[in-house]
Short mmCIF file of the C-alpha atoms (twelve columns), coordinates in Angstrom:
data_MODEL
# 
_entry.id   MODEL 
# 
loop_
_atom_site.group_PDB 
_atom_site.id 
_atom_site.type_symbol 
_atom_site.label_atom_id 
_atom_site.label_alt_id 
_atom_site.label_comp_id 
_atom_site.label_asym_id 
_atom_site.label_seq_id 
_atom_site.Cartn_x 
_atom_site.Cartn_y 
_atom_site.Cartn_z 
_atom_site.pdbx_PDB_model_num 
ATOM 1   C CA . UNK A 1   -5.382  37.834  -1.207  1 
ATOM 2   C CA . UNK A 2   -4.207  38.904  -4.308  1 
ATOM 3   C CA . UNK A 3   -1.707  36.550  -6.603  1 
ATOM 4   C CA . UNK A 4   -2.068  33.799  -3.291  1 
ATOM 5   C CA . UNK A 5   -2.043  31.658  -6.443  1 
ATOM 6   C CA . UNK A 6   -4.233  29.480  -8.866  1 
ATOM 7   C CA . UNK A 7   -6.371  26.479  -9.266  1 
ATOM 8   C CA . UNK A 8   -5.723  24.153  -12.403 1 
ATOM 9   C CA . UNK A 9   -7.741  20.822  -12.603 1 
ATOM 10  C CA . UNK A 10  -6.548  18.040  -14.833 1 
ATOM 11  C CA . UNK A 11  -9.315  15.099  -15.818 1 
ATOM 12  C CA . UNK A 12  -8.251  11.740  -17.425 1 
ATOM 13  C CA . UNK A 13  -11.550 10.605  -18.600 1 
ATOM 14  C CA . UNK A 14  -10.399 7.477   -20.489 1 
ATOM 15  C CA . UNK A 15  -11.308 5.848   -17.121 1 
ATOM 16  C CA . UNK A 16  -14.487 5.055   -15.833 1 
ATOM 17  C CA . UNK A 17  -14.995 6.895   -13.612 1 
ATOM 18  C CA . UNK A 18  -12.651 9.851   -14.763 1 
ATOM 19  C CA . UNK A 19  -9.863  10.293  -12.758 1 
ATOM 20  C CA . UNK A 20  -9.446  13.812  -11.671 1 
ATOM 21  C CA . UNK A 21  -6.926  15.867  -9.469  1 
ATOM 22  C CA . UNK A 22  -6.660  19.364  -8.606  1 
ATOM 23  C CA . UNK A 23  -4.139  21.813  -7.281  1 
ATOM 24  C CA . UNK A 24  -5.628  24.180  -4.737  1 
ATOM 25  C CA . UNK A 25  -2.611  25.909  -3.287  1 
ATOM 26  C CA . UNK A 26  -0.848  29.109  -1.739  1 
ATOM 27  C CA . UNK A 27  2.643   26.887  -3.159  1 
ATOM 28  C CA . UNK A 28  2.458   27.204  -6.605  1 
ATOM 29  C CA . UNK A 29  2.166   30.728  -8.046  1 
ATOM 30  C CA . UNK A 30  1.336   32.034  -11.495 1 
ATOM 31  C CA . UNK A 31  4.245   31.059  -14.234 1 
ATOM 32  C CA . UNK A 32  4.963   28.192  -11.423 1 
ATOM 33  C CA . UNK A 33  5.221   23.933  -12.083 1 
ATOM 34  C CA . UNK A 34  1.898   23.569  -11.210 1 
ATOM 35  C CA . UNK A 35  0.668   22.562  -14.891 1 
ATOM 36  C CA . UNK A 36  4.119   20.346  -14.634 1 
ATOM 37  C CA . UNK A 37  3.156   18.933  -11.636 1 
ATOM 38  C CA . UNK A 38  -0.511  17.619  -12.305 1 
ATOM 39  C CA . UNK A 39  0.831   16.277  -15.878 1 
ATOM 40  C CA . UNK A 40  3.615   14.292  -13.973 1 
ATOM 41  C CA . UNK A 41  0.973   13.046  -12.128 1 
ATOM 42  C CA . UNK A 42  -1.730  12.465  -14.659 1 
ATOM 43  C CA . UNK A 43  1.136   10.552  -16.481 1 
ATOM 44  C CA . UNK A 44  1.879   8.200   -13.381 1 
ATOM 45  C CA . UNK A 45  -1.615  7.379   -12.578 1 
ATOM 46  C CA . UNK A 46  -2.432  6.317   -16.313 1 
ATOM 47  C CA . UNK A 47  0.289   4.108   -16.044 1 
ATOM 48  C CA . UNK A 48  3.325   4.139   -13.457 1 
ATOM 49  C CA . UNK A 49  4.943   1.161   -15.092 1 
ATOM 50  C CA . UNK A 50  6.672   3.403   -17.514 1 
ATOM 51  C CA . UNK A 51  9.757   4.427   -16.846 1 
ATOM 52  C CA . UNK A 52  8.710   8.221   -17.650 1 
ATOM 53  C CA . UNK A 53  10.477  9.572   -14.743 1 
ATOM 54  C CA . UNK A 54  13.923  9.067   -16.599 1 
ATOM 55  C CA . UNK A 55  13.640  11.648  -19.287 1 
ATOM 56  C CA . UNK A 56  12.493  14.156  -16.680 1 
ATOM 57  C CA . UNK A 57  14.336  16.957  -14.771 1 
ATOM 58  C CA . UNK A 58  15.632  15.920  -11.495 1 
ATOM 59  C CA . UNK A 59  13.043  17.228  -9.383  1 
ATOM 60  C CA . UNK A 60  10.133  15.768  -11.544 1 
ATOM 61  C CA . UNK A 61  12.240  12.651  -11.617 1 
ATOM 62  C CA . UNK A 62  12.657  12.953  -7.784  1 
ATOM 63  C CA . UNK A 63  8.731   13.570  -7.705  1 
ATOM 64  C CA . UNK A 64  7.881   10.445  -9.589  1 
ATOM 65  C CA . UNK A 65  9.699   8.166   -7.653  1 
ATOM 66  C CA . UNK A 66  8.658   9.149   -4.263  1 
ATOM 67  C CA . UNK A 67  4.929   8.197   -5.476  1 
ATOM 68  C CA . UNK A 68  6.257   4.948   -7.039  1 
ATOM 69  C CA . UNK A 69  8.037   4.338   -3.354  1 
ATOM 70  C CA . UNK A 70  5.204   5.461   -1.622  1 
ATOM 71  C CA . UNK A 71  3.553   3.100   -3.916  1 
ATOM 72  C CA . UNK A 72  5.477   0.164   -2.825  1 
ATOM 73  C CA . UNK A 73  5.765   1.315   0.813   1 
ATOM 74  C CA . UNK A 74  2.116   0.751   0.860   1 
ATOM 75  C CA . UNK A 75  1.909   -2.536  -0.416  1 
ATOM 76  C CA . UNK A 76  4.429   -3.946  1.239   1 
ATOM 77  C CA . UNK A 77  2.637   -2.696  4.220   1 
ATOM 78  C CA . UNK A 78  -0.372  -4.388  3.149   1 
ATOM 79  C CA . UNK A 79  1.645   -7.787  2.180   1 
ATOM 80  C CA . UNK A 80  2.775   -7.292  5.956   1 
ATOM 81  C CA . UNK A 81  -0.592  -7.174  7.452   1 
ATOM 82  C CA . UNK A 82  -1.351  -10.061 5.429   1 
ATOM 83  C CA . UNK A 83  1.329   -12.390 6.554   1 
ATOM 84  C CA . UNK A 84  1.310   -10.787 10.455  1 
ATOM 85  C CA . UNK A 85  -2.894  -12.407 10.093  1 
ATOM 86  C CA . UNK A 86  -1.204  -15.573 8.196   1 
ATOM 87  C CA . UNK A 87  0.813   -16.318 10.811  1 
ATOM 88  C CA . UNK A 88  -0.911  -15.340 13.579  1 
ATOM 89  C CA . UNK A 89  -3.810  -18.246 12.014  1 
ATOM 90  C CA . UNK A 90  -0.916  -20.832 11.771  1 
ATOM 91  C CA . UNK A 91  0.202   -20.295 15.318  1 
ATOM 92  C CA . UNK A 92  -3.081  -20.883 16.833  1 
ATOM 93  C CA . UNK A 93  -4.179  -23.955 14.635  1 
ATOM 94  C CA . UNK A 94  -0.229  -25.254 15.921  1 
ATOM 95  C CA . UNK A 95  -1.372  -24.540 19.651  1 
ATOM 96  C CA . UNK A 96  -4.706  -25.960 19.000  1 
ATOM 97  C CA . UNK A 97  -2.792  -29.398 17.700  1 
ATOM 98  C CA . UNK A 98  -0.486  -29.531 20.789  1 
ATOM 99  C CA . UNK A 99  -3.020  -28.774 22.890  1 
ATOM 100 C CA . UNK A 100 -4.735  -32.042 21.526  1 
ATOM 101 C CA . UNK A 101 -1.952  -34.245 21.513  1 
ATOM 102 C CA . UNK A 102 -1.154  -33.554 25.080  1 
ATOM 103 C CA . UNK A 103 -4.689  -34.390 25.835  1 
ATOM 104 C CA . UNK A 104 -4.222  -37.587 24.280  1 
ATOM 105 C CA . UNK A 105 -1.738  -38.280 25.744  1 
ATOM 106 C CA . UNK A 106 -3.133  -37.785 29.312  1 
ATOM 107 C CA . UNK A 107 -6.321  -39.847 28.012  1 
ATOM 108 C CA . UNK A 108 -4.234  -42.598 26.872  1 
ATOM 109 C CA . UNK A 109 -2.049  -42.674 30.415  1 
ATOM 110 C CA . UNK A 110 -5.440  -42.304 32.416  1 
ATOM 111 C CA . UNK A 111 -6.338  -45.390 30.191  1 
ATOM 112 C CA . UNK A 112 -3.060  -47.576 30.342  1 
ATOM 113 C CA . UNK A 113 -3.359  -46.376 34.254  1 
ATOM 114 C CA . UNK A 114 -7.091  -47.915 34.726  1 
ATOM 115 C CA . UNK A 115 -5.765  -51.113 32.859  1 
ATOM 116 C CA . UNK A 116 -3.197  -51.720 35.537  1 
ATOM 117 C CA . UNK A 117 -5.157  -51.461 38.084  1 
# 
């Protein structure tokens, strides 16, 4: 259709390999944020650290911080996963041990028992 809107493609080739992201969408319509949008973003990706998203207007700010949160979302997730398989490994290896101590224990009655006798 006509005006269903635009494609603008932003490349940050000081990476290897470039970075690259694209706005294919019915949402953003000529004179629209697009351009906005894709340099918010090219400015997080190249480095998120900044604190960019405080000079910008709220819903750019608002934009900038849900990446950064889905950011951290993410690895925490992944921090998760790693501790759930951490302590799944240190449950086991503490079954394992009591598991060998009561055998011992039974050994060293079925000994003291044929002693006795």
């Amino acid at each position: 259709p006509q005006n269903a809107g635009y494609r603008l493609t932003v490349t940050l080739v000081r990476n290897k390999p470039p970075l690259e992201w694209e706005a294919k969408s019915v949402d953003f319509q000529k004179d629209s944020s697009l351009k906005d949008y894709l340099a918010t973003h090219a400015l997080y990706e190249m480095d998120a650290s900044l604190q960019l998203h405080q000079i910008f207007p709220p819903s750019f700010r608002d934009l900038w911080l849900s990446w950064a949160n889905e950011k951290r979302d993410e690895k925490n997730q992944a921090q998760k996963e790693l501790d759930d398989a951490k302590q799944q490994r240190i449950d086991h290896l503490v079954s394992l041990i009591a598991n060998l101590q009561v055998k011992q224990k039974l050994t060293q009655k079925e000994t003291l028992d044929k002693d006795v006798k």
